[in-house]
NUTORDO-708802 format. One record per residue (C-alpha): residue in one letter; x, y, z. Coordinates in steps of 0.2 Angstrom, whole numbers, padded with zeros to 4 digits, always signed. Layout:
! NUTORDO-708802
aXYZ...
This chain:
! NUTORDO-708802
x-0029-0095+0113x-0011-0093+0107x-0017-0081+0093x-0028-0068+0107x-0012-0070+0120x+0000-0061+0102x-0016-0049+0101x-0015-0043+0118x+0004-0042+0121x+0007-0038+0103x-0004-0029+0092x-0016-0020+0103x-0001-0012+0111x+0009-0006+0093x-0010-0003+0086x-0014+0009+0104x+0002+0020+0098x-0008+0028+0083x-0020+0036+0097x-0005+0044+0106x+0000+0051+0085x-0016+0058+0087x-0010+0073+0097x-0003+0081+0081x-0020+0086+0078x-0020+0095+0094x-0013+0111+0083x-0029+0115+0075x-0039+0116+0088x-0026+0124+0102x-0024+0136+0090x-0039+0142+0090x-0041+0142+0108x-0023+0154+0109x-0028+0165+0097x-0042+0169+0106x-0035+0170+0123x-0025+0181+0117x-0029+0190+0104x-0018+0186+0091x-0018+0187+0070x-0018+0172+0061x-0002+0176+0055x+0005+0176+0069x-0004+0160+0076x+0003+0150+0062x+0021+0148+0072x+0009+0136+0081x+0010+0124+0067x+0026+0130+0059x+0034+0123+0078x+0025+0108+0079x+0026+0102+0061x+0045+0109+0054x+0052+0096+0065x+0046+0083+0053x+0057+0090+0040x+0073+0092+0052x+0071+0076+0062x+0061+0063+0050x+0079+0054+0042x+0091+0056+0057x+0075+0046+0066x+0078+0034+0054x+0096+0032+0059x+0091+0031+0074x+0077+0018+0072x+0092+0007+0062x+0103+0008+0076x+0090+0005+0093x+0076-0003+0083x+0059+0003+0080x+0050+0000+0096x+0062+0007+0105x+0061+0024+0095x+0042+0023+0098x+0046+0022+0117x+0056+0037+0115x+0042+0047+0105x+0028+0043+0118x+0042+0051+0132x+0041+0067+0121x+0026+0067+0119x+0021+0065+0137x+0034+0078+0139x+0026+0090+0130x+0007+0090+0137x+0014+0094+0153x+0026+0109+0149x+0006+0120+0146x+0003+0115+0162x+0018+0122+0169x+0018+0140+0158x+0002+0145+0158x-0005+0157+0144x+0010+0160+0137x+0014+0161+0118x+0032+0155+0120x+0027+0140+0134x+0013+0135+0119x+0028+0135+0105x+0040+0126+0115x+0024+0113+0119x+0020+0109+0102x+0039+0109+0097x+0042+0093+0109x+0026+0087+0101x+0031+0091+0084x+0049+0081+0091x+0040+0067+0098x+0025+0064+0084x+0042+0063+0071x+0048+0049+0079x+0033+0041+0081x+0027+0044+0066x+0044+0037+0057x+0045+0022+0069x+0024+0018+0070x+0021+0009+0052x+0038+0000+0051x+0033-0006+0069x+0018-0013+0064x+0027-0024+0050x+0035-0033+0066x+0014-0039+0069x+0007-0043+0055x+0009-0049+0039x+0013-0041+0022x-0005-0044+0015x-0012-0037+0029x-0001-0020+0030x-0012-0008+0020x-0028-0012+0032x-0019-0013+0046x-0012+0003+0045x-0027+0010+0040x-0034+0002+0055x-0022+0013+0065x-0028+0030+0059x-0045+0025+0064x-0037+0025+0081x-0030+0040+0078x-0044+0050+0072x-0051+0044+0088x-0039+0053+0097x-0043+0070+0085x-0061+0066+0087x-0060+0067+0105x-0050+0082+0106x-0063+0095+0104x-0075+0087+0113x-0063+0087+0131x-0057+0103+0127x-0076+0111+0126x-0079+0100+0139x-0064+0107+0152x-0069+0125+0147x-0078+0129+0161x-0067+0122+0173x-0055+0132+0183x-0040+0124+0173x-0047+0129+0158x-0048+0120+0140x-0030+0116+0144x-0034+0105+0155x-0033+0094+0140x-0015+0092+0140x-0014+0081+0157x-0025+0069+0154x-0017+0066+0138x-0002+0066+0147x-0010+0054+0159x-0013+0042+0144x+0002+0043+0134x+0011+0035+0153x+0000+0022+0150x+0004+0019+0132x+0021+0020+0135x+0020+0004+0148x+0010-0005+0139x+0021-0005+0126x+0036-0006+0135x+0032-0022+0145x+0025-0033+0127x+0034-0044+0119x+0037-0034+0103x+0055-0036+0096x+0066-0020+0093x+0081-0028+0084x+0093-0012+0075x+0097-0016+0059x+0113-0025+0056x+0121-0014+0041x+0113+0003+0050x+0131+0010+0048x+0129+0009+0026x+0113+0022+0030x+0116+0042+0024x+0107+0056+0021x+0113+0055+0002x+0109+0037+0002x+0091+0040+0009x+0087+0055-0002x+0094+0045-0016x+0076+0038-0017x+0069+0051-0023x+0077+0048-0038x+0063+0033-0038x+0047+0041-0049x+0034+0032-0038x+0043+0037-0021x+0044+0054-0026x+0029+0058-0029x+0023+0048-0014x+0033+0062-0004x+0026+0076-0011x+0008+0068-0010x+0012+0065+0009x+0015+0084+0009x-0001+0088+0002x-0010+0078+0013x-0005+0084+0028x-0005+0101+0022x-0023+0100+0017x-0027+0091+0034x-0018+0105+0046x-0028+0117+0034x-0045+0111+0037x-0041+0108+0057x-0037+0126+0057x-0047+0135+0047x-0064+0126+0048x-0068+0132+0064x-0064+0150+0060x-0076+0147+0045x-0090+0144+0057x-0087+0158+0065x-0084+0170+0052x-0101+0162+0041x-0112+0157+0057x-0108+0167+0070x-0101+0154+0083x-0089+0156+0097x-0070+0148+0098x-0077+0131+0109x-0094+0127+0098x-0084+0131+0082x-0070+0120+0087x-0085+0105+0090x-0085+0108+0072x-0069+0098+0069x-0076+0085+0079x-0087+0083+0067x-0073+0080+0055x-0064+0069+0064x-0078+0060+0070x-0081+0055+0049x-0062+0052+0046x-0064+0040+0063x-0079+0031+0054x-0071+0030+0038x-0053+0026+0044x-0064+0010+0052x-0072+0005+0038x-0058+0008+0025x-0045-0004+0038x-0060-0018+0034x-0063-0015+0016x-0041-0013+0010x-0039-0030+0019x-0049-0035+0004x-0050-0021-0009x-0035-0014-0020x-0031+0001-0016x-0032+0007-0032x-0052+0007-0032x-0052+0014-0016x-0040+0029-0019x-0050+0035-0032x-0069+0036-0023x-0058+0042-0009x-0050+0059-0019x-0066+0061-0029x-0081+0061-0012x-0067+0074-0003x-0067+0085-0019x-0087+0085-0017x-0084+0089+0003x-0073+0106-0004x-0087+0110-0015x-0100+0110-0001x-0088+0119+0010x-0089+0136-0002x-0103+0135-0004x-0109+0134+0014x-0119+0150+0023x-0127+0138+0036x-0120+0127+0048x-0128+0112+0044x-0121+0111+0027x-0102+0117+0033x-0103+0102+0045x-0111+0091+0032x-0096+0097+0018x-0082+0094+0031x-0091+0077+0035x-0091+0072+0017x-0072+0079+0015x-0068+0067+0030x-0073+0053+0023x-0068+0055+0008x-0047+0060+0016x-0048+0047+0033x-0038+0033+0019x-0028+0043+0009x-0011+0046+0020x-0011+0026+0025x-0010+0021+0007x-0001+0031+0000x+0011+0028+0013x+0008+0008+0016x+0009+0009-0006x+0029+0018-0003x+0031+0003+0009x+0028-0009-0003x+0036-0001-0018x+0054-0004-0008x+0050-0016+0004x+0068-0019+0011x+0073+0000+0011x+0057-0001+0024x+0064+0011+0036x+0073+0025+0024x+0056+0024+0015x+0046+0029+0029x+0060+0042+0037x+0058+0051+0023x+0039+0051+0018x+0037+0054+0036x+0046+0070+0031x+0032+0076+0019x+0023+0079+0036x+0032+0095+0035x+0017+0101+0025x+0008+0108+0040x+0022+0118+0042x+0022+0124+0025x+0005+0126+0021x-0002+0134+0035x+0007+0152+0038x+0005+0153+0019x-0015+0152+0024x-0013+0164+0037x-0006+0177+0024x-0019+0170+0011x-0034+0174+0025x-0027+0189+0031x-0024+0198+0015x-0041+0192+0008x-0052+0196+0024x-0059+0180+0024x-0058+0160+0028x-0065+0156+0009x-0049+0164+0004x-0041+0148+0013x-0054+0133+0005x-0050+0140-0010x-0030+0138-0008x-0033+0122+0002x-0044+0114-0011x-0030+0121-0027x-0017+0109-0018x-0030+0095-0017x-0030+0092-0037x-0012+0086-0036x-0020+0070-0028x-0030+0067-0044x-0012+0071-0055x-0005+0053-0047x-0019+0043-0049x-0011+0034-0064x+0008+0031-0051x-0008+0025-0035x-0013+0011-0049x+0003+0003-0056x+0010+0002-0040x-0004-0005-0031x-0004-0019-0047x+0012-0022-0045
């Protein structure tokens, strides 16, 4: 009984604030919709993702200090307000350019300190041997939240509000996440030498082999991630001829296999090393790229981003829950600054709006996507060591 009471009023409650870091893949999708309200280059959509996901890089370590001094769970708090913040400012703009980059810069605000403060948090929950398949856990509760996405937008299309009519009801959720939370029992001590924390001394990490290229995985990952969100649906329309709201069903169907996968992989890590994992993980996305090129049907695009979903939903969660464990008691500086390495969705994706638009096409953008994707082969050898050690 004791152990479902700590479920309840623990875990469930740090475990239902991975769906609320789930907006972040709002971007690919809302994209998509903007650019076809109004008519804009993908260029120029791209500030999009450049507002939402350049916060990461600004704000990733200060959150870090931050978390030192308040403690995590109250840092979380603070995210889910910014978040909540941000799904209601489209409400209150409109169809306007500027009111959507101001909304995803509070998102991109918000999701930072969230995603800085989430894993540590759930160190407070659960126990060490348990971390990898716990966090993992928590991006299948995530991917939910993407999965979902597309579906309620499609879905509030033909309502007077529009597909923005997204944004409220998330808003309406995120109240609730925030209580929840709020009211359990989850500690949020700061951390008692938090004054001895820098920026030198957090980026002095780097100077650790394994951390570093840890952090530039992180980049890729999230890079390749917000590039698939963003250009699979203009795939479907450019190969297949669909419209913005069945194309965008199509990364439902991505998010829908990481969510699956995400699932599974939290069961199997709790057993599995991570090594093994890692590599059918890398290798089955690799084959979901392959499938994407050469896709002229809609059933095998969906198929190929299907494959690449399961074959990504693990990735980020142990390469991250890995950093974790290579410097378990620099926990916080550690995940401040891999959490910086989401800023990859801010680098990669104008650079596949210039890609797409100078090419004429969205193969242009696989191709590019899929190049990056070989770096996560380059560190299978670091993903091994450290997950013997």
């Amino acid at each position: 009984m004791e152990k479902n009471n700590q479920l309840f009023s623990a875990i469930l409650p740090v475990m239902f604030g991975f769906f609320i870091m789930g907006f972040v893949d709002l971007v690919g999708i809302s994209t998509n919709y903007v650019k076809d309200d109004l008519g804009m280059s993908d260029s120029m959509v791209s500030l999009i993702s450049v507002s939402c996901f350049i916060w990461f890089f600004l704000l990733s370590i200060p959150t870090g200090f931050l978390m030192n001094r308040f403690g995590r769970k109250n840092v979380v708090l603070a995210s889910f307000i910014l978040s909540m913040v941000a799904m209601l400012i489209p409400v209150l703009t409109g169809d306007s350019f500027t009111g959507y980059l101001i909304a995803f810069a509070f998102l991109g605000i918000g999701n930072t300190l969230l995603q800085v403060g989430m894993n540590p948090l759930v160190t407070e929950v659960v126990n060490a041997d348990k971390l990898t398949g716990t966090i993992t856990l928590g991006q299948f509760v995530k991917a939910i939240c993407s999965f979902l996405a597309p579906i309620i937008a499609a879905a509030c299309a033909g309502t007077a509000f529009g597909w923005k009519l997204l944004f409220p009801i998330y808003a309406g959720i995120t109240l609730l996440a925030t209580l929840w939370l709020w009211l359990s029992p989850v500690k949020s001590e700061p951390v008692k030498d938090a004054g001895s924390v820098s920026f030198a001394r957090t980026f002095a990490l780097l100077k650790d082999k394994t951390i570093l290229l840890f952090f530039i995985a992180i980049l890729v990952l999230v890079g390749v991630d917000v590039g698939i969100g963003v250009t699979f649906p203009k795939l479907l329309m450019e190969r297949c001829g669909f419209d913005v709201a069945d194309a965008g069903l199509g990364n439902s169907a991505y998010f829908l296999a990481r969510t699956v996968s995400a699932f599974c992989g939290g069961i199997i890590l709790m057993k599995l090393n991570e090594k093994h994992f890692y590599l059918v993980s890398i290798v089955v996305a690799l084959l979901g790229f392959a499938g994407m090129l050469a896709a002229h049907t809609p059933w095998l695009a969906v198929a190929s981003v299907v494959v690449f979903g399961l074959g990504y939903a693990n990735l980020f969660s142990i390469v991250f829950s890995l950093g974790l464990k290579h410097a378990p008691d620099r926990a916080n500086e550690v995940s401040s600054l891999l959490v910086t390495g989401i800023a990859g969705g801010a680098l990669v994706t104008p650079l596949l709006g210039i890609v797409t638009d100078a090419a004429g096409t969205q193969t242009a953008a696989i191709i590019a996507i899929a190049a990056l994707w070989l770096y996560m082969f380059a560190i299978f050898g670091t993903i091994r060591k450290t997950a013997e050690e």
